[in-house]
TIFI-489387 format. One record per residue: x negated, y negated, z negated of N, C-alpha, C in turn; residue in one letter. Coordinates in pm, whole numbers, padded with zeros to 5 digits, always signed. Layout:
XYZXYZXYZa/...
! end
This chain:
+27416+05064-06759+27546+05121-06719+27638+05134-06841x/+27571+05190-06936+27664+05187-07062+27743+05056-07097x/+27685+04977-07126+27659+04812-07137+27820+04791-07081x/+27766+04787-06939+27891+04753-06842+28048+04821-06904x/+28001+04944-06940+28130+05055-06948+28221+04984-07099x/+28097+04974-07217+28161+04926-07324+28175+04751-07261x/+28124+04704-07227+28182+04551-07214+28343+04555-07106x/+28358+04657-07055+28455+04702-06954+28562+04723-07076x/+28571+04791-07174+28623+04857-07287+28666+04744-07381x/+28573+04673-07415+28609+04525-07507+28717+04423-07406x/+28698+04426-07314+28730+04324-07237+28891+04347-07210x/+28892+04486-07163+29039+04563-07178+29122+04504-07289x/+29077+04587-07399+29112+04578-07519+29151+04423-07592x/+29059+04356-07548+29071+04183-07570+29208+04130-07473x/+29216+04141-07392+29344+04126-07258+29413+04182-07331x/+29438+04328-07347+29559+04409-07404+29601+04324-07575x/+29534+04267-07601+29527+04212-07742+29645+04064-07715x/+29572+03976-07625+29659+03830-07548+29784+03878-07503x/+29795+03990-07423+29967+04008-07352+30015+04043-07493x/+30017+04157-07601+30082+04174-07735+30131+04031-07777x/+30026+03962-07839+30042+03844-07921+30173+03740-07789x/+30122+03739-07710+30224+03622-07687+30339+03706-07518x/+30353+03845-07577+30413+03884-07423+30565+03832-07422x/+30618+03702-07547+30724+03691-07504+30748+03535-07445x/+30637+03512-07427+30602+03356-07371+30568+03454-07223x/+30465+03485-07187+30438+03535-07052+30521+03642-06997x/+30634+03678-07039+30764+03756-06976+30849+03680-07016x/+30858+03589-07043+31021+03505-07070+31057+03442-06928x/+31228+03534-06951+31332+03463-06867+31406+03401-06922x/+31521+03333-06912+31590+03225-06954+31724+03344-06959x/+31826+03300-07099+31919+03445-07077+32022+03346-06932x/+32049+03452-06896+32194+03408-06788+32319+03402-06855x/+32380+03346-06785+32500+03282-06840+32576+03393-06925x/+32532+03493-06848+32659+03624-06904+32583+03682-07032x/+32520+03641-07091+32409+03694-07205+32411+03577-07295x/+32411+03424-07243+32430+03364-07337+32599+03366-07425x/+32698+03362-07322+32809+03409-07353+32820+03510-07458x/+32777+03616-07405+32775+03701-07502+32714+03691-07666x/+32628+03596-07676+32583+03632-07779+32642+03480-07870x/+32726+03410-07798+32774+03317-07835+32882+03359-07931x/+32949+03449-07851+33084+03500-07882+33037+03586-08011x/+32939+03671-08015+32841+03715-08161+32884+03642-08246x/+32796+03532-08289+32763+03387-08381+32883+03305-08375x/+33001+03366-08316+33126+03323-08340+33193+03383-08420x/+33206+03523-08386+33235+03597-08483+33204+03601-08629x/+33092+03530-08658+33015+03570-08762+33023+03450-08855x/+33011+03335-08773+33085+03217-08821+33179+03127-08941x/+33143+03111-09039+33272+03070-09066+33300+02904-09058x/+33406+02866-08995+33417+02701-08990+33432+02648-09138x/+33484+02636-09203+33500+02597-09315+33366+02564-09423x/+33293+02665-09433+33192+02629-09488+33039+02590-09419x/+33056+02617-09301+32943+02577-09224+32821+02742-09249x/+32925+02861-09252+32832+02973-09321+32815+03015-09143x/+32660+03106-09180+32656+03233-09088+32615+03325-09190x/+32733+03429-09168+32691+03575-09196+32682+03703-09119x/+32497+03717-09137+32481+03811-09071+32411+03915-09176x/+32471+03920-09301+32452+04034-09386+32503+04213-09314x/+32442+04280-09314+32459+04386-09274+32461+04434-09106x/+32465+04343-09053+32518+04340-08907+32470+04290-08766x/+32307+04272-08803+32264+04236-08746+32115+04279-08680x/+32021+04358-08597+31886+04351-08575+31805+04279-08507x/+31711+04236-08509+31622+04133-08458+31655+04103-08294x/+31627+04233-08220+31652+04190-08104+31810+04101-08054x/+31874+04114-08111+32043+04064-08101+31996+03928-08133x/+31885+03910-08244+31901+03717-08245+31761+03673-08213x/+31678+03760-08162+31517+03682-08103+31520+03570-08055x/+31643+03542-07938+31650+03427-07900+31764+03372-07943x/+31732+03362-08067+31813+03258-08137+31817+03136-08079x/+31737+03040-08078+31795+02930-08044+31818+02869-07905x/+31787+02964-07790+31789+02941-07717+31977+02965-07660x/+32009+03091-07768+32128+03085-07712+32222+03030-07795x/+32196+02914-07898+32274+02799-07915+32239+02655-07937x/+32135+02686-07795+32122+02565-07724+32229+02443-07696x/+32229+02319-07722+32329+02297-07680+32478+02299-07717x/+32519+02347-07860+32602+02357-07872+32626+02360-08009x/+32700+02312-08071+32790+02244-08181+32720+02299-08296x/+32671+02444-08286+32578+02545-08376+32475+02415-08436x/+32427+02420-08325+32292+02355-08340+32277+02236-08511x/+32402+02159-08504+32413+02104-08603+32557+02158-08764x/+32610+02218-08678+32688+02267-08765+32687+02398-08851x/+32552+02482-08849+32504+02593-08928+32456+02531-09040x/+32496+02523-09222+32466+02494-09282+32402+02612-09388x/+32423+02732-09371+32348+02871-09424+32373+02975-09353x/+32284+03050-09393+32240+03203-09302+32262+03290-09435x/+32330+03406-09414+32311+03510-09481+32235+03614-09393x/+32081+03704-09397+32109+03792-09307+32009+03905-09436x/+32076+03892-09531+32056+03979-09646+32066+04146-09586x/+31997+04217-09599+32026+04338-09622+32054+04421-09455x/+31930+04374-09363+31920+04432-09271+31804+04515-09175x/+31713+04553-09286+31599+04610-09272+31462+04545-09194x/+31497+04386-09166+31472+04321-09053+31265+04314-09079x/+31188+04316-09011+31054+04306-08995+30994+04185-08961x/+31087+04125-08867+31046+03969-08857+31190+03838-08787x/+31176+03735-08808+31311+03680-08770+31256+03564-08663x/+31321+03498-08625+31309+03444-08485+31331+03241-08600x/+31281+03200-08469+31239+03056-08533+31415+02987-08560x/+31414+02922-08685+31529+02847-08691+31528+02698-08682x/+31462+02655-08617+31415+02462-08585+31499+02413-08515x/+31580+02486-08473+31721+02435-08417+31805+02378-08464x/+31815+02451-08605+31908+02430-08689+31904+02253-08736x/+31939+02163-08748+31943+02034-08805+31965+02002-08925x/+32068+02096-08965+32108+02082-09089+32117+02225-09166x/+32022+02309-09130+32037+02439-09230+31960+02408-09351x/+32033+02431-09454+31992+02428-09635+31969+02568-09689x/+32058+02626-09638+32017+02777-09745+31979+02887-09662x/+31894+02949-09695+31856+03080-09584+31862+03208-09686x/+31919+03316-09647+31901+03459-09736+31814+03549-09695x/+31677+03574-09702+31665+03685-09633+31608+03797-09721x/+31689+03836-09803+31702+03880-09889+31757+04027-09876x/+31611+04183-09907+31640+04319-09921+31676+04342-09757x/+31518+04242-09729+31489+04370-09569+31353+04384-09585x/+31250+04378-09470+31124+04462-09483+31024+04373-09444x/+31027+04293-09482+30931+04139-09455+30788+04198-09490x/+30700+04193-09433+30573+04178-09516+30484+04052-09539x/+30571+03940-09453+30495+03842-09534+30608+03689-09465x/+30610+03552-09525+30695+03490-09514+30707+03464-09317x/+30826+03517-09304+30891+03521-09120+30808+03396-09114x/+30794+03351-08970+30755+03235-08898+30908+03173-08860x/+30940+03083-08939+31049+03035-08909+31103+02918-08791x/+30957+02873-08819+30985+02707-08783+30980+02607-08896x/+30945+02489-08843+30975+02357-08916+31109+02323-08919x/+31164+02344-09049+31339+02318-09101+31314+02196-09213x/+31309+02070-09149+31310+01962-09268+31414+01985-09389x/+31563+02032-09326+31615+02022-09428+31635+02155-09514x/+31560+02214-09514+31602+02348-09584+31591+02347-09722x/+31656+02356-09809+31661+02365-09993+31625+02457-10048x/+31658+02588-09978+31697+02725-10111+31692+02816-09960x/+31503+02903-10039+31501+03033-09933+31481+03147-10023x/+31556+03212-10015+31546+03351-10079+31494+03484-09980x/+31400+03547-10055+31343+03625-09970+31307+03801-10073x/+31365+03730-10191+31379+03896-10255+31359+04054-10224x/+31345+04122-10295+31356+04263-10263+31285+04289-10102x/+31185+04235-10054+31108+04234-09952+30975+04325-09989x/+30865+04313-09876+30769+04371-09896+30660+04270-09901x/+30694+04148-09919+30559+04019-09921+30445+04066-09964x/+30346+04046-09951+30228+04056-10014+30150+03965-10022x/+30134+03871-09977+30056+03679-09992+30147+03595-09934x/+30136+03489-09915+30235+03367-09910+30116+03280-09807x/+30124+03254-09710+30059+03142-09626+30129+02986-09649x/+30030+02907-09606+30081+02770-09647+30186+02729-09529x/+30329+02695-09644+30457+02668-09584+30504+02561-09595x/+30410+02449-09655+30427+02319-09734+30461+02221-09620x/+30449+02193-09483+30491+02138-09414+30591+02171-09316x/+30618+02304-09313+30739+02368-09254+30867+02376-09319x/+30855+02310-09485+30977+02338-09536+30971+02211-09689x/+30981+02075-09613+30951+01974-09684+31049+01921-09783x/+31172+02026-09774+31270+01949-09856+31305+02089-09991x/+31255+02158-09967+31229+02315-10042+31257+02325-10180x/+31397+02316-10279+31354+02316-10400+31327+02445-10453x/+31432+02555-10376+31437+02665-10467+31356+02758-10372x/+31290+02854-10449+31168+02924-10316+31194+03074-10464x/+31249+03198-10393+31288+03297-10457+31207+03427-10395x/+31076+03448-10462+31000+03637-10376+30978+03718-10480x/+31087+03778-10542+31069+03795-10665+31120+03969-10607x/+31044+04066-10676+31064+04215-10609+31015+04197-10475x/+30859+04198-10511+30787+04197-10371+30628+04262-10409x/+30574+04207-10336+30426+04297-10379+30318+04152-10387x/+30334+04048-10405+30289+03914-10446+30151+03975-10542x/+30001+03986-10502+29903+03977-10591+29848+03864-10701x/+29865+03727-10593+29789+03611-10611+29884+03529-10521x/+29897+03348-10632+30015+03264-10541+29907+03134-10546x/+29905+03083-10455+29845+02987-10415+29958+02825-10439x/+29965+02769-10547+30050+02683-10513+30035+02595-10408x/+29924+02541-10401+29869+02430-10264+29968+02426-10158x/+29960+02543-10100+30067+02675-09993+30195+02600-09978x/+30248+02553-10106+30372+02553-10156+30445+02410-10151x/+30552+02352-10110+30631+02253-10079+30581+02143-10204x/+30540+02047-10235+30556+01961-10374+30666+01956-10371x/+30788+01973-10321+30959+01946-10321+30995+02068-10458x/+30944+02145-10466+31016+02271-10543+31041+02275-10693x/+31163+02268-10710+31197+02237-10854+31182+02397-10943x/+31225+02499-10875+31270+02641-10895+31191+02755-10806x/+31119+02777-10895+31050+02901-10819+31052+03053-10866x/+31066+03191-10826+31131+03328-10879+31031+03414-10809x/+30920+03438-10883+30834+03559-10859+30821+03626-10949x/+30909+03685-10999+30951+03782-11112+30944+03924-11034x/+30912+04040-11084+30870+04182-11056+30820+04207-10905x/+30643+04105-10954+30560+04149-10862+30456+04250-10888x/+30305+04194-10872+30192+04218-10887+30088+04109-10894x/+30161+04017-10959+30090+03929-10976+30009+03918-11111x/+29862+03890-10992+29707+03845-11159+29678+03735-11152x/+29670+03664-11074+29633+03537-11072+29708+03401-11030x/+29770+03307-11041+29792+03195-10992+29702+03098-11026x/+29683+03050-10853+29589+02976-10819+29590+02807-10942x/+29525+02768-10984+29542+02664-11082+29536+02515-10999x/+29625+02410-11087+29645+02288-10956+29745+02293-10878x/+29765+02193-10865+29838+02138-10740+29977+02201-10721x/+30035+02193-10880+30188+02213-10894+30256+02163-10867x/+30388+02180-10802+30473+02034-10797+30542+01993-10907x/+30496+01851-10883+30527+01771-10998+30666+01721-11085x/+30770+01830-10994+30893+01842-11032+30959+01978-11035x/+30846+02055-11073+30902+02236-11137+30981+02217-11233x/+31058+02254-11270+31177+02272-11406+31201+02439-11439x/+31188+02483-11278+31240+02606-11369+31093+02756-11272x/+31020+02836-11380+30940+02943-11308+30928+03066-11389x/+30932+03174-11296+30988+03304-11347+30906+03402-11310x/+30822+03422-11392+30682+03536-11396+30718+03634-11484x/+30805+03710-11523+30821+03841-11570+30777+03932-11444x/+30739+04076-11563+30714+04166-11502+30634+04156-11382x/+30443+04121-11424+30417+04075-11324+30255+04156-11405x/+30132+04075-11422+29982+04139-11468+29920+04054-11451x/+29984+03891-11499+29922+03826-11520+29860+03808-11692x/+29723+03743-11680+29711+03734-11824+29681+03549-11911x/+29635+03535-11988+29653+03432-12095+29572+03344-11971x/+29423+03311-11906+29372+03251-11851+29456+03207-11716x/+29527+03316-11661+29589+03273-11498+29699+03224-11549x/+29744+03133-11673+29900+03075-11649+29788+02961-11760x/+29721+02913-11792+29631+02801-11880+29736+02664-11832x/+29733+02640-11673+29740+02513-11653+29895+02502-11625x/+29991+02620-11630+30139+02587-11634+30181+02566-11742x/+30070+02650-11861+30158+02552-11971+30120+02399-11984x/+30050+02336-11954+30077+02215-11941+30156+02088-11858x/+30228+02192-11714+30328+02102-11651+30457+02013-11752x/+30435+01941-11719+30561+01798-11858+30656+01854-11813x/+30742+01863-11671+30854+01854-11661+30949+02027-11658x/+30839+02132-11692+30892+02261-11639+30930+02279-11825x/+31090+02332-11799+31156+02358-11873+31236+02485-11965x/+31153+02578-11809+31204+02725-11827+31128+02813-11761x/+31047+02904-11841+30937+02985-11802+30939+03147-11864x/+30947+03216-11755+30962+03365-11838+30844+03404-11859x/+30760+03513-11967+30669+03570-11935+30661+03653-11942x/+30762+03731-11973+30762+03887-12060+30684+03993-11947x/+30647+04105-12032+30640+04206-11941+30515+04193-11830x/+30381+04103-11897+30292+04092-11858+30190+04118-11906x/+30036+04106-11888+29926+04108-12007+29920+03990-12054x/+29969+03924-12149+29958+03753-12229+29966+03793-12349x/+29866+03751-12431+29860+03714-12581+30014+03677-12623x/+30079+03797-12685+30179+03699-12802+30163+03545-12844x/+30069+03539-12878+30038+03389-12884+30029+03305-12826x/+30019+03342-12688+30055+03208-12593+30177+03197-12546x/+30237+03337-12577+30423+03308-12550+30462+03221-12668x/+30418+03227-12779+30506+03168-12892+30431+03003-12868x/+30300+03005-12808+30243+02875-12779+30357+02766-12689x/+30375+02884-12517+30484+02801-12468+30642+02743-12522x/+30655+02857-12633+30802+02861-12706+30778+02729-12797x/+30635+02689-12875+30707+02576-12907+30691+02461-12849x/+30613+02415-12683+30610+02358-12659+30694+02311-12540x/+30793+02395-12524+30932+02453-12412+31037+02317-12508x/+31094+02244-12359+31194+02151-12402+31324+02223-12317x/
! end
């Protein structure tokens, strides 16, 4: 009888677990006309023609753009959004941008991320800033964001960075005032120029194999545990 009661209990709990994870696939309606309207007229506002900007710095919460792309389906958005500002809106998670065709720059920069949003696959995306967040590991984003040079999580809670994870596209990378001890060794991209590890707890062994990238040109280290001597090591071997 027990048996039954706790397998009654798991089983609950397992169900209650499936509707959470996906209750917006198994309750999705399609918005109606008067909702897509509305939120059209939003992302109009916010708009600017000229530069191909959206700014939704300050002015925006998740539920208002969850269904992002559904409500610019279809319409001129779809290819004509060339950056997002949505800097500075306390946001927890953001809604997929694979709509977008031609978005390059994303801000999401000084809200409450705890780890990189599920965006979507954005071939063309360049430059994601995700600053002043609450990151704490980095999952592998290397095929969701294939054109990626500049990748910015710098004022976050970053322990350990896995480059593998990481686009080979990335020229510029900014994990400056983390918590970072270790980066994973290998499998850098082979066109870094510029990486920014201040103020971080890394030491002389977890940065061994960046000083040997040829093409990286600009490397902070200050404000870490590293031998003086391997800063003045990279200083004279810094072009």
């Amino acid at each position: 009888m027990k048996l039954k009661v706790l397998f009654g209990v798991v089983l609950f709990l397992w169900l209650g677990a499936i509707v959470f994870v996906y209750k917006d696939s198994l309750f999705h309606t399609e918005l109606t006309p008067t909702e897509k309207s509305a939120f059209l007229e939003f992302i109009s506002g916010a708009y600017d023609v000229k530069n191909h900007h959206l700014d939704l710095h300050k002015k925006v919460a998740y539920d208002q753009i969850s269904r992002f792309c559904e409500g610019i389906k279809d319409t001129h958005y779809m290819y004509n959004i060339w950056s997002i500002d949505a800097s500075e809106n306390a946001l927890t998670k953001f809604p997929s941008l694979e709509c977008l065709w031609n978005l390059k720059e994303l801000n999401l920069s000084y809200n409450s991320f705890t780890r990189i949003p599920q965006l979507g696959k954005i071939p063309s995306l360049s430059v994601l800033n995700l600053n002043k967040n609450m990151i704490g590991w980095i999952e592998a984003i290397s095929w969701l964001f294939q054109a990626l040079t500049h990748l910015s999580i710098a004022y976050n809670k970053l322990s350990i960075i896995d480059f593998s994870f990481l686009p080979k596209s990335l020229s510029e990378c900014e994990f400056q005032h983390n918590d970072l001890m270790d980066i994973k060794n290998g499998n850098f991209p082979i066109n870094l120029v510029s990486l920014k590890l201040e103020y971080n707890k890394l030491n002389d062994s977890s940065i061994e194999d960046i000083l040997t990238l040829k093409k990286l040109s600009f490397l902070t280290l200050s404000d870490n545990q590293i031998n003086q001597a391997t800063v003045l090591k990279w200083n004279q071997i810094s072009r």
